[in-house]
TIDRENDREN-444779 format. One record per residue (C-alpha): x, y, z; residue in one letter. Coordinates in nm, 4 decimals, padded with zeros to 6 digits. Example, Ala and Ser with C-alpha at 12.3 -4.5 7.8 and 13.67 -1.06 7.14 Angstrom:
<recs>
{x: 01.2300 | y: -00.4500 | z: 00.7800 | type: a}
{x: 01.3670 | y: -00.1060 | z: 00.7140 | type: s}
</recs>
This chain:
<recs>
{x: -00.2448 | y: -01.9165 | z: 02.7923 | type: x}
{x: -00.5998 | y: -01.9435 | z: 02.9023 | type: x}
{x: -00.8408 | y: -01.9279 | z: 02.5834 | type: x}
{x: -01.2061 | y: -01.7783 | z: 02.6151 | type: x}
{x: -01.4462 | y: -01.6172 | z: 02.3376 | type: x}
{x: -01.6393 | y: -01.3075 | z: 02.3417 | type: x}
{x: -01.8619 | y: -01.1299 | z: 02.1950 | type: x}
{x: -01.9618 | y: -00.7519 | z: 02.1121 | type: x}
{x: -02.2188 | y: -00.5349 | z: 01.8778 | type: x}
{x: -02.0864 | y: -00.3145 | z: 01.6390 | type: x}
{x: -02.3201 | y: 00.0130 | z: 01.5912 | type: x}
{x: -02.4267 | y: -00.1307 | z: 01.2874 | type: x}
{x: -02.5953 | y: -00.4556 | z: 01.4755 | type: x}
{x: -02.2649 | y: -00.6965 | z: 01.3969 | type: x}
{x: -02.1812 | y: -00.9520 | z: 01.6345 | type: x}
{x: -01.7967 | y: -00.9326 | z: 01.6335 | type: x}
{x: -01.6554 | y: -01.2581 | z: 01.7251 | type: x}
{x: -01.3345 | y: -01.2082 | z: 01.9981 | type: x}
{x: -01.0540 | y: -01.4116 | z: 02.1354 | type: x}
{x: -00.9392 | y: -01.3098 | z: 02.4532 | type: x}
{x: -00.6490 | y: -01.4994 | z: 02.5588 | type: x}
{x: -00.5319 | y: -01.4161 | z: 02.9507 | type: x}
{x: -00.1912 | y: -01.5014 | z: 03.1642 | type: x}
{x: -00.2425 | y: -01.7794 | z: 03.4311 | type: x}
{x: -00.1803 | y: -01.4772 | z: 03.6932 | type: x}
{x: -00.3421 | y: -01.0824 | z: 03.7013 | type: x}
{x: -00.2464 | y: -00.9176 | z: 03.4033 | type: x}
{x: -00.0422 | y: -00.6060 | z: 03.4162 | type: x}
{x: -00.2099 | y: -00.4535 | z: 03.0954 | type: x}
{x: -00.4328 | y: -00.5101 | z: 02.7924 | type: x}
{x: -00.3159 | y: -00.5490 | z: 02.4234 | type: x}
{x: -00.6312 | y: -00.4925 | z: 02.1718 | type: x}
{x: -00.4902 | y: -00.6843 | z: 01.8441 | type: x}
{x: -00.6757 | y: -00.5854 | z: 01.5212 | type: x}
{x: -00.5853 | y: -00.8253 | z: 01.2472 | type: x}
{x: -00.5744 | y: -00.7358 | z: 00.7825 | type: x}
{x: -00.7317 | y: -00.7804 | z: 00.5096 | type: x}
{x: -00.8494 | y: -01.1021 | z: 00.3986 | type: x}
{x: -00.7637 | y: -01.2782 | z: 00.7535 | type: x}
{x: -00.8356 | y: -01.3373 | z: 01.1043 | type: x}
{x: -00.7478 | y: -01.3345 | z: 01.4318 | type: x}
{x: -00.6985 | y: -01.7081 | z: 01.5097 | type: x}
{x: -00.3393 | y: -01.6538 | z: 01.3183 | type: x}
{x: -00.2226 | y: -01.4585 | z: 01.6299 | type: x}
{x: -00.2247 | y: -01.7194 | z: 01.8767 | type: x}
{x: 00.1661 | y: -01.8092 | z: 01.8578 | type: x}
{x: 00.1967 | y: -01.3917 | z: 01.9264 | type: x}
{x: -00.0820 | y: -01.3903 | z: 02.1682 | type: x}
{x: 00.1180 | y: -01.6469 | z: 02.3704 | type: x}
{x: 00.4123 | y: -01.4306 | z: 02.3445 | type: x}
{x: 00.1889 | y: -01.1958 | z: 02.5224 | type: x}
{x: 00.0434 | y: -01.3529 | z: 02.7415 | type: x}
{x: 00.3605 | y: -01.5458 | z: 02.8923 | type: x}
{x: 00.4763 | y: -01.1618 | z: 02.9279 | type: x}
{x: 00.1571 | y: -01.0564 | z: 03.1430 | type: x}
{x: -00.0460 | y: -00.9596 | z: 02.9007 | type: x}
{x: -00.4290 | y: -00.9956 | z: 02.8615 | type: x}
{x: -00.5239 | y: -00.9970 | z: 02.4977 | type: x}
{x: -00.8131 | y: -00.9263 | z: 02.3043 | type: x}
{x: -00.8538 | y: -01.0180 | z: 01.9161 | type: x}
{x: -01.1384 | y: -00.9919 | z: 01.7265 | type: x}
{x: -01.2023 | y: -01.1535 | z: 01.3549 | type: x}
{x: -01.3355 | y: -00.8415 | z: 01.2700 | type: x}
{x: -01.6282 | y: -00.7233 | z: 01.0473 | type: x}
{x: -01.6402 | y: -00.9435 | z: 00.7381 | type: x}
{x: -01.3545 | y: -01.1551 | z: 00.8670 | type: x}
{x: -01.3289 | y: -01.4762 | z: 01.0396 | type: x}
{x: -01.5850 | y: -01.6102 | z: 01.2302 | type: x}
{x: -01.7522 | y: -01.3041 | z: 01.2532 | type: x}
{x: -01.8439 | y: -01.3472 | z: 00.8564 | type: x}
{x: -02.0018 | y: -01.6964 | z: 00.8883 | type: x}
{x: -01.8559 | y: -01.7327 | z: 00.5670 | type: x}
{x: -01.9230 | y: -01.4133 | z: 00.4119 | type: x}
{x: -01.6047 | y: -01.2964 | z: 00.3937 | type: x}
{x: -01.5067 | y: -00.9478 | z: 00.2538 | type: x}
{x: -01.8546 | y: -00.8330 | z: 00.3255 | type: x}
{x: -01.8066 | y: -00.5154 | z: 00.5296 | type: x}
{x: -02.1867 | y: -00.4254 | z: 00.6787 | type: x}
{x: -02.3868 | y: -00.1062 | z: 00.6533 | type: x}
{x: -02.1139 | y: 00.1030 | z: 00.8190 | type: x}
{x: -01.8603 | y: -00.0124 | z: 00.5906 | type: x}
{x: -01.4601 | y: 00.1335 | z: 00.6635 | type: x}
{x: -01.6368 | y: 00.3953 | z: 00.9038 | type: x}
{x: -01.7605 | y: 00.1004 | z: 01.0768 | type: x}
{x: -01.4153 | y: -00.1271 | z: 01.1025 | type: x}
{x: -01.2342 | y: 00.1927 | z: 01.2882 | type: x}
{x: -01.5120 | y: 00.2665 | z: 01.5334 | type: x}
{x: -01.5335 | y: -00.1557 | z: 01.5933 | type: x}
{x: -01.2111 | y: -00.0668 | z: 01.7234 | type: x}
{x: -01.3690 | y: 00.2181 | z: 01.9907 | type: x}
{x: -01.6426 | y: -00.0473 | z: 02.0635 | type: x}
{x: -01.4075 | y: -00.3173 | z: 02.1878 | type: x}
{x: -01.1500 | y: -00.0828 | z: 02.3494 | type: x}
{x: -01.4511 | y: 00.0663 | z: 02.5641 | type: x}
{x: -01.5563 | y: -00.3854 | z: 02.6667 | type: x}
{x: -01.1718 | y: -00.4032 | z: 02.7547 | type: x}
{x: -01.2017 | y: -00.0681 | z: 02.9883 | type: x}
{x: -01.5180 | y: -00.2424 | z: 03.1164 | type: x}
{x: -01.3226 | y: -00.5569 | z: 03.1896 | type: x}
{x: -01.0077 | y: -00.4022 | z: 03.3501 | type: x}
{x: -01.0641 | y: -00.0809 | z: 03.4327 | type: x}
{x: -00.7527 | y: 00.0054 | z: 03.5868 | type: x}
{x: -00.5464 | y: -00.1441 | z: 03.3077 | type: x}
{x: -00.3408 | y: 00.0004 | z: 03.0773 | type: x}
{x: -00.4531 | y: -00.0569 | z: 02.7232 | type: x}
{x: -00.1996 | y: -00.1081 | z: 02.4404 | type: x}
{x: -00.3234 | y: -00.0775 | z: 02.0374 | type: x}
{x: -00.1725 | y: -00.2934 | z: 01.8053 | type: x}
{x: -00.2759 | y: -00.3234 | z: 01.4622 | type: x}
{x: -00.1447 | y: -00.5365 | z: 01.1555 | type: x}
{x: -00.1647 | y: -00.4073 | z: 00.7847 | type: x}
{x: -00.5376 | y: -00.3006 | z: 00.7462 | type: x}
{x: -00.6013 | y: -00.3175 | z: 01.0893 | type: x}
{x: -00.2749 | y: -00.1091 | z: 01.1614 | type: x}
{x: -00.4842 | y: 00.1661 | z: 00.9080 | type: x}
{x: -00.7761 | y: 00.1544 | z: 01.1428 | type: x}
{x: -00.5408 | y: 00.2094 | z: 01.4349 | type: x}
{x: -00.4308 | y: 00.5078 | z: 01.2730 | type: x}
{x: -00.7814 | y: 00.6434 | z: 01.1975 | type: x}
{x: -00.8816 | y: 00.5362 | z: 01.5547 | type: x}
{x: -00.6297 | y: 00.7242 | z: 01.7089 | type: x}
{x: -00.7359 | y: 01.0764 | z: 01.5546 | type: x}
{x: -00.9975 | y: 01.0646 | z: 01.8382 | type: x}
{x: -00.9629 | y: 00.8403 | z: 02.0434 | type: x}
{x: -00.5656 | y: 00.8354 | z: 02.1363 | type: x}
{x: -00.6225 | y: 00.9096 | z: 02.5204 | type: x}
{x: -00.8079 | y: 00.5408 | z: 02.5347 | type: x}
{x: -00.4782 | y: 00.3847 | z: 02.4943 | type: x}
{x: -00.1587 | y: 00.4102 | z: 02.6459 | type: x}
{x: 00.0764 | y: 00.2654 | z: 02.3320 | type: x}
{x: 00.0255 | y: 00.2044 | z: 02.0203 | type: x}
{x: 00.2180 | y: -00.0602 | z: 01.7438 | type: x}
{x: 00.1695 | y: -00.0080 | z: 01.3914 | type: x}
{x: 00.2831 | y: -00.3830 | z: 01.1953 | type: x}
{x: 00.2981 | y: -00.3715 | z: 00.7838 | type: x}
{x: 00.1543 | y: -00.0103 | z: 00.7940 | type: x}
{x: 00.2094 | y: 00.3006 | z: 00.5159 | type: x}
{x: 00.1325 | y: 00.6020 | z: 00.4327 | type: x}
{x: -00.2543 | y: 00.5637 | z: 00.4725 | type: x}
{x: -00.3776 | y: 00.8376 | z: 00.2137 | type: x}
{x: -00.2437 | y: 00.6027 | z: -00.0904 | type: x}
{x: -00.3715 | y: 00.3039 | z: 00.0243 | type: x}
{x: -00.7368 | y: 00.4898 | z: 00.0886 | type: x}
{x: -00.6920 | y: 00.5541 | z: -00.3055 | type: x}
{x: -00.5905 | y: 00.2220 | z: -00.3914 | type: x}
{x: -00.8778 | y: 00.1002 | z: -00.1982 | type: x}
{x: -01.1271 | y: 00.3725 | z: -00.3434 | type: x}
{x: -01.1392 | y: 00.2022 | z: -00.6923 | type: x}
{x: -01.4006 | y: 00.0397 | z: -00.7827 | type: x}
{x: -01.4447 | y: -00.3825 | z: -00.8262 | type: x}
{x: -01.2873 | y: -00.6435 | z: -00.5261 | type: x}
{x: -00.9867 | y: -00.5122 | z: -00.3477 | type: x}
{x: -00.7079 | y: -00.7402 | z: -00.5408 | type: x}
{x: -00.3958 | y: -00.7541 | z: -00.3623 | type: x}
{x: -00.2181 | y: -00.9668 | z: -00.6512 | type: x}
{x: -00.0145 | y: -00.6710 | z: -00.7479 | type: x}
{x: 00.1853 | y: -00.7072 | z: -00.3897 | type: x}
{x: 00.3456 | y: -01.0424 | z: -00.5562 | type: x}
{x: 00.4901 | y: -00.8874 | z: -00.8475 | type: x}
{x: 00.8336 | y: -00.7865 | z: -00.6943 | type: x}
{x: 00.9050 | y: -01.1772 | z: -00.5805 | type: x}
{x: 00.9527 | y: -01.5115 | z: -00.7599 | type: x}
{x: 00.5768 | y: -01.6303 | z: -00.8074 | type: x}
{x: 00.4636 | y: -02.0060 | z: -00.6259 | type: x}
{x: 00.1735 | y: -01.9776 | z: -00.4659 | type: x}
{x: 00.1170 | y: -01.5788 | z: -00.5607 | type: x}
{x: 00.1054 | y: -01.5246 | z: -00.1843 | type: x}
{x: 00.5043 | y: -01.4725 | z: -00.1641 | type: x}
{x: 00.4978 | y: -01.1814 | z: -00.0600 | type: x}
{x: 00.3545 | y: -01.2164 | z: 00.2893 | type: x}
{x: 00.7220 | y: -01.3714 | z: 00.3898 | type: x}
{x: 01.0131 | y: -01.5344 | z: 00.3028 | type: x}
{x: 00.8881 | y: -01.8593 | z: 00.5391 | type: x}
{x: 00.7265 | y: -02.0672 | z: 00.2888 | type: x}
{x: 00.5488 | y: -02.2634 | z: 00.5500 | type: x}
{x: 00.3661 | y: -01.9734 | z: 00.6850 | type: x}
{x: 00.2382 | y: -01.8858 | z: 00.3349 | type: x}
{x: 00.0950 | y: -02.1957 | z: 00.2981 | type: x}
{x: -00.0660 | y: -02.2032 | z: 00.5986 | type: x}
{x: -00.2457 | y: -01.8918 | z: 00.4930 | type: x}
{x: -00.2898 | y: -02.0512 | z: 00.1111 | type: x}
{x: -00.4504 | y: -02.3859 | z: 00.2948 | type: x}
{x: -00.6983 | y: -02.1888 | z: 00.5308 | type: x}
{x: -01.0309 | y: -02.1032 | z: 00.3567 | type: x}
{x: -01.0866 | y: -01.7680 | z: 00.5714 | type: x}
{x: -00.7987 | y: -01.6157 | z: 00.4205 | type: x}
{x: -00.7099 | y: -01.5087 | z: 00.1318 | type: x}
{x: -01.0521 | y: -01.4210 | z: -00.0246 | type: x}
{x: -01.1330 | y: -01.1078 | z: -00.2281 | type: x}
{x: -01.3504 | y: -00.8680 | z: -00.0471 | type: x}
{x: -01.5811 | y: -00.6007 | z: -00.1568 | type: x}
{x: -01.4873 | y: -00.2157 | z: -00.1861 | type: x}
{x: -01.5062 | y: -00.0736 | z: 00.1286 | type: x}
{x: -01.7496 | y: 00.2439 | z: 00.1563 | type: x}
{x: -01.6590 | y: 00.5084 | z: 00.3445 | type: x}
{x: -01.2756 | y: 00.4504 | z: 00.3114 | type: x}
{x: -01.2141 | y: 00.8028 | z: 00.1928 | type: x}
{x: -01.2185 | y: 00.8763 | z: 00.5513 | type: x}
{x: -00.8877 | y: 00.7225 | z: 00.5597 | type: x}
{x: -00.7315 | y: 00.9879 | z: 00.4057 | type: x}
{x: -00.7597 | y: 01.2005 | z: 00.7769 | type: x}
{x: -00.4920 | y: 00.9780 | z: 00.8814 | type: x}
{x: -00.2505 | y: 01.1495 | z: 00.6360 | type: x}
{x: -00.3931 | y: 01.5356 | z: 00.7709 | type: x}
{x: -00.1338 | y: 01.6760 | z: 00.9703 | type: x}
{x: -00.4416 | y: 01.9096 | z: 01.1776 | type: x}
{x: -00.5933 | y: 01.6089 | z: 01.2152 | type: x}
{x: -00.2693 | y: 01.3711 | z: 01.3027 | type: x}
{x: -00.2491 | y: 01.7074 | z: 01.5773 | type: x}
{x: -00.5110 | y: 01.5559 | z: 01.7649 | type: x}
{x: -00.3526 | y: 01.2592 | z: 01.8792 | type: x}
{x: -00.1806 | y: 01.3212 | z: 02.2187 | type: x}
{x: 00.1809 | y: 01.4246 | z: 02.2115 | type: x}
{x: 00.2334 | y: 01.1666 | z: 02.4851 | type: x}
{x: 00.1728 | y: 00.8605 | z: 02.2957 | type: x}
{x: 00.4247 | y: 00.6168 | z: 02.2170 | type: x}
{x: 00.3837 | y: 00.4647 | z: 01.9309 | type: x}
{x: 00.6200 | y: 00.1825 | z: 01.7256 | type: x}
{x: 00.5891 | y: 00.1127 | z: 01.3850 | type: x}
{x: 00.7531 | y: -00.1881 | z: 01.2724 | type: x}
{x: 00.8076 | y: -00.3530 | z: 00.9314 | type: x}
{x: 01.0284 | y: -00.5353 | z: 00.6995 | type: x}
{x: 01.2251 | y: -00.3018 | z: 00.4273 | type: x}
{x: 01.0409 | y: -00.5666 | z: 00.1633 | type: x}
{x: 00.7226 | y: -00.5536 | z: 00.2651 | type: x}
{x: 00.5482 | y: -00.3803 | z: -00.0638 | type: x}
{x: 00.3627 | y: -00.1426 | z: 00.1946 | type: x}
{x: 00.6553 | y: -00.0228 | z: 00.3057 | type: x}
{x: 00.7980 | y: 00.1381 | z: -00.0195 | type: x}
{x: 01.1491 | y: 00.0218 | z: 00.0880 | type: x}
{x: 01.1033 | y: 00.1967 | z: 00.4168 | type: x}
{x: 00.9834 | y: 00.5769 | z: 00.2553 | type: x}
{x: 00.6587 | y: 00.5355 | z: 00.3156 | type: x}
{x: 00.6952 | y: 00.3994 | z: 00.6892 | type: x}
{x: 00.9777 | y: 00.7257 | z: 00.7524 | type: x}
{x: 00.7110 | y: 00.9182 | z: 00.6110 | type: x}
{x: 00.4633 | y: 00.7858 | z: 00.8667 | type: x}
{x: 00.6754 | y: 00.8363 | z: 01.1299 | type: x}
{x: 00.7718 | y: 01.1923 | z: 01.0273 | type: x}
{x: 00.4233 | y: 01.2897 | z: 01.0649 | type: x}
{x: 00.4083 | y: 01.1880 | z: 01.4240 | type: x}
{x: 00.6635 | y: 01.3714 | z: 01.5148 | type: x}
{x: 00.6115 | y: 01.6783 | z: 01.3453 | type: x}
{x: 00.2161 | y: 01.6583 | z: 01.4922 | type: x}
{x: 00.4368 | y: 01.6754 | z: 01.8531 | type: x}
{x: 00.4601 | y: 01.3412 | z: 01.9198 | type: x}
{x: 00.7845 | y: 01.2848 | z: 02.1127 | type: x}
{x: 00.7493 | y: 00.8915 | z: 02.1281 | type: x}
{x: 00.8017 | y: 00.7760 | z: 01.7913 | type: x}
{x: 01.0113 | y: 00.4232 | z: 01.7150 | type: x}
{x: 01.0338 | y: 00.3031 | z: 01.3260 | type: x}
{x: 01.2045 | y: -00.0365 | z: 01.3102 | type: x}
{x: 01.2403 | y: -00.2129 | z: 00.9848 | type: x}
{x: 01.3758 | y: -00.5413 | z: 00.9293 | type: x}
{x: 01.6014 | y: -00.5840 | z: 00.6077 | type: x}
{x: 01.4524 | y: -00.8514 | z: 00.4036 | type: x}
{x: 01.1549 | y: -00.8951 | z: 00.5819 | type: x}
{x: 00.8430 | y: -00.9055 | z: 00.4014 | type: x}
{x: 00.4958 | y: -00.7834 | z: 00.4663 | type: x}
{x: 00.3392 | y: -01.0490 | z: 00.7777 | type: x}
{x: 00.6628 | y: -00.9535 | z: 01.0296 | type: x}
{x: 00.5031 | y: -01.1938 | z: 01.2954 | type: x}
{x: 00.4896 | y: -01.4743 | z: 01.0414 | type: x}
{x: 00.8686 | y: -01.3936 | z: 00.9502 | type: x}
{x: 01.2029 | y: -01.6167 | z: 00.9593 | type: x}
{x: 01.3188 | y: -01.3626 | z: 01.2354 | type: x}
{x: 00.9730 | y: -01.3469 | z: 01.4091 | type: x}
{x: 01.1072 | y: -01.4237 | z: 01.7156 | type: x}
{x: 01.3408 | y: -01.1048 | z: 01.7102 | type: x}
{x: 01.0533 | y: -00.8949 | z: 01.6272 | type: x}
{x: 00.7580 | y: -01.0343 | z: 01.9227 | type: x}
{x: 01.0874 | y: -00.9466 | z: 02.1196 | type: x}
{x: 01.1240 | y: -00.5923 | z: 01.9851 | type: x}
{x: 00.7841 | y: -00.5265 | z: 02.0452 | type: x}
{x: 00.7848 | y: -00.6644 | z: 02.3964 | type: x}
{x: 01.0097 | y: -00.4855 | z: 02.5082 | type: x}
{x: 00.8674 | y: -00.1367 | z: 02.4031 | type: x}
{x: 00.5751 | y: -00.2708 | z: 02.5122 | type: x}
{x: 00.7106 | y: -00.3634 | z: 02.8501 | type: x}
{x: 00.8776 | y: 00.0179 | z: 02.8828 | type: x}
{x: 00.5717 | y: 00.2239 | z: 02.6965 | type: x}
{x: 00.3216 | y: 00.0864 | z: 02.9925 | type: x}
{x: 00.5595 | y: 00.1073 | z: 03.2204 | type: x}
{x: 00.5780 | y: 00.4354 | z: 03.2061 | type: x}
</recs>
C-alpha cells in the first residue's frame, strides 16, 4: 500500500487533512472512507490495506474536528457545523472525480460518518456507484439524541456490557479497545453539533425517493452494536431503501458483534463481506 497525504477546503475555509492510500498497480475504483465520532481516519489503515491489495484507491479524511484536521481541537465542528460534515463529504468526492475521472467511486461510511453518507446521498447519490453503511441506524433518533444540549456523551452505549475501560462496547476484542482508550485523538467529548436537525431528512421517505433506485447499497453491523437496536433499527433502515425503489439493498448483521465491525474478533469475515459486494456492485 502506497501512503500519501492530501489536502482539501471545506466551504467553511477548513483544511481537511486526507489519507489516500493507492495499489502498487492502476486502480480499478475509488473507495471514499468517512470515519465516527470521536476518531479518525488513521484507524483504517489495516482496512485500507484490505482495499488496496483488492485494487482499490482509497481516500480517508480525519474529518472536521477530528484527527489531524483538529490540531488538537477535537469535537470542534466549524461554522458549518453537521451541514458542513455531509457536504465535506461532496467536497472530497468531487477531488476524487478530479483525480480519477473515469473511476468508479464507492461510499463507505462508519457510525457518524455512515449518518453523513446517508444525508449525502439524498442529493448527491449519482456521484457514487455503491454505497456501505458500517454501525449505522435509524438516523432520525440519533439526530434527537444528538440535538440535546451539553457534549455529545456516548457513555450510555456501555451500559448493556460488563464495564473495564467504559469503552466495551466498541467490540468484544479487548485489544482494539485499548488501542482506542491509549490514543489521545479518540475518545474525546465533542461539542453539539448545529445544524444536525437536518439529519432527520435521512429518515423522509420523499426525500430517501431521491436517491437513485440503482444504487447498491450494504449495510452491515453486529446484532450488539447499541446502534443497531438488536438489528430493528438497521431492518428499519433497510426497509426504507427499498420501499423508496431501491432494488439493491444488502443488511448483514453479525451475531455478537459489537458496534466497530472492522475492529471485531471476526473482522476478517466482514472486510471479506464487504469486498466482495464491493467487487460485484462496481462491477456492474
Amino acid at each position: 500500500m502506497q501512503e500519501t497525504t492530501l489536502a482539501f477546503d471545506s466551504r467553511d475555509g477548513i483544511a481537511i487533512q486526507t489519507w489516500r492510500w493507492a495499489p502498487a498497480g492502476m486502480p480499478r475504483a475509488a473507495v471514499q472512507l468517512q470515519h465516527g465520532l470521536g476518531e479518525h481516519a488513521g484507524r483504517y489503515r489495516r482496512f485500507g490495506q484490505a482495499l488496496t491489495a483488492a485494487g482499490y484507491v482509497v481516500y480517508a479524511p480525519d474529518g472536521r474536528g477530528s484527527g489531524r484536521t483538529a490540531a488538537g481541537a477535537y469535537g470542534r465542528w466549524g461554522r458549518d457545523g453537521w451541514p458542513g460534515w455531509v457536504d465535506d463529504l461532496h467536497q472530497l468526492n468531487q477531488r476524487i472525480r478530479a483525480e480519477h475521472p473515469h473511476l468508479p467511486i464507492a461510499l463507505v461510511g462508519h457510525s457518524m460518518g455512515s449518518f453523513a453518507s446517508q444525508q449525502y446521498l439524498l442529493d448527491h447519490s449519482a456521484d457514487v456507484a455503491a454505497a456501505v453503511l458500517i454501525g449505522s441506524s435509524e438516523p432520525a433518533g440519533i439526530a434527537d439524541v444528538l440535538a440535546a444540549e451539553g457534549p455529545t456523551d456516548l457513555s450510555a452505549f456501555n451500559k448493556p456490557f460488563v464495564h473495564r475501560t467504559g469503552f466495551e462496547w466498541l467490540s468484544r476484542d479487548e485489544a482494539e479497545v485499548d488501542k482506542y482508550c491509549a490514543d489521545p485523538a479518540c475518545g474525546f467529548l465533542p461539542e453539539p453539533f448545529t445544524g444536525i436537525a437536518t439529519l432527520r431528512r435521512a429518515a423522509d421517505p420523499a426525500e430517501i425517493a431521491k436517491v437513485r433506485a440503482d444504487l447498491p447499497v450494504l449495510i452491515v453491523s453486529g446484532d450488539a452494536d447499541p446502534l443497531a437496536g438488536g438489528g430493528a433499527a438497521l431492518e428499519l433502515l433497510a426497509q426504507r431503501y427499498r420501499a423508496a425503489g431501491l432494488r439493491d439493498v444488502q443488511l448483514q448483521l453479525y451475531p455478537g458483534a459489537r458496534h466497530e465491525v472492522l475492529n471485531e474478533t471476526n473482522r476478517d469475515e466482514v472486510t471479506g463481506d464487504i469486498l466482495a459486494f464491493l467487487g460485484r456492485a462496481l462491477s456492474s
